[in-house]
N, C-alpha and C positions, 0 to 999 in steps of 0.2 A: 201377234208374235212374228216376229224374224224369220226368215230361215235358219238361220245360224243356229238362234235358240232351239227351235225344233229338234234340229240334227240331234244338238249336243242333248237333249233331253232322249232322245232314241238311242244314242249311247249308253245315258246312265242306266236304260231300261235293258240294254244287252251285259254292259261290264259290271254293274255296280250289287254289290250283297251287303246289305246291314251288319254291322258286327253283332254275332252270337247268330242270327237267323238260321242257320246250317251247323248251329256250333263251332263256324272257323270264322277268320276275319279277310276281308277283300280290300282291292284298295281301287279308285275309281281312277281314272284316266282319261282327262277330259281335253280334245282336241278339235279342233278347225279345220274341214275339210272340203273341198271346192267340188263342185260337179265333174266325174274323172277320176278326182283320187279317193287313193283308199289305207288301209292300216292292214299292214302285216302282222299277224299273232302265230309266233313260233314261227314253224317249214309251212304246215299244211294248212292254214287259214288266212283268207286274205280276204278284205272287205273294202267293195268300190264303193260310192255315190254312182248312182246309175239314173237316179232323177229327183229333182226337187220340185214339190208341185205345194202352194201353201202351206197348210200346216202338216204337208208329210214329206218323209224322203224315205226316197227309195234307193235300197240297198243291196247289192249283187253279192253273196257270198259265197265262196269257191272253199271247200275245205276234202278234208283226206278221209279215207273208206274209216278211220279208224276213229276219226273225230264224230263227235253226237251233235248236232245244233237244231234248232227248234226254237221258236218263239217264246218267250219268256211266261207268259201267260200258260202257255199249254206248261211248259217244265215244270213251274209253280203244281199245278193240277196233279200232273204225274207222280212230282216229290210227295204231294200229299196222301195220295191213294196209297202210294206204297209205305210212308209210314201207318196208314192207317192197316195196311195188307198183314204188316210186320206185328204191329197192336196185338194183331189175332192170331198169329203165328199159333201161340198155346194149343189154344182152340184146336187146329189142327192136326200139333201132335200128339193130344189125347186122340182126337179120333183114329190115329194111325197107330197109336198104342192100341186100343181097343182091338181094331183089328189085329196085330200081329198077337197081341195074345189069346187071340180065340182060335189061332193055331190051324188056319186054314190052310187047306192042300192043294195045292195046282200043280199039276200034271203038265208035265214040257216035253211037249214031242220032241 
């Protein structure tokens, strides 16, 4: 493989979502970028090339207090636990029924 190809496979790996995977639809944005530059997303994300070494490139990205980013892999993982978390949600507020109606007293200083 190319560099080029690599890159732009690291892209689809950052921008690209399946249509229905998340229940929304994405659209992919596939560009050619030189060692140096980089893609501006909104105000507060901006993504250099910082190295190209065979089948990897390396990516600098600068974003805002406000923005979440993380590797795709990990998010994937994340998204899943926490639909799994939500699955059981029930589960939990029986058990917070339970207790609220056995009418327990706490005393607040």
């Amino acid at each position: 493989m190319n560099n080029v190809n690599d890159f732009i496979g690291i892209l689809e790996k950052l921008f690209y979502t399946k249509t229905g995977e998340f229940g929304g639809k994405s659209t992919m944005l596939c560009l050619n970028r030189k060692l140096g530059q980089g893609i501006q997303i909104n105000d507060d994300v901006t993504i250099t090339v910082i190295e190209i070494k065979r089948q990897s490139v390396r990516l600098g990205i600068v974003y805002g207090e406000k923005s979440r980013v993380m590797r795709q892999e990990i998010y994937m993982k994340v998204e899943s636990e926490n639909r799994e978390a939500a699955l059981s949600a029930p589960n939990v507020e029986k058990t917070i029924g339970k207790i609220i109606n056995k009418k327990i007293k706490v005393n607040i200083k």
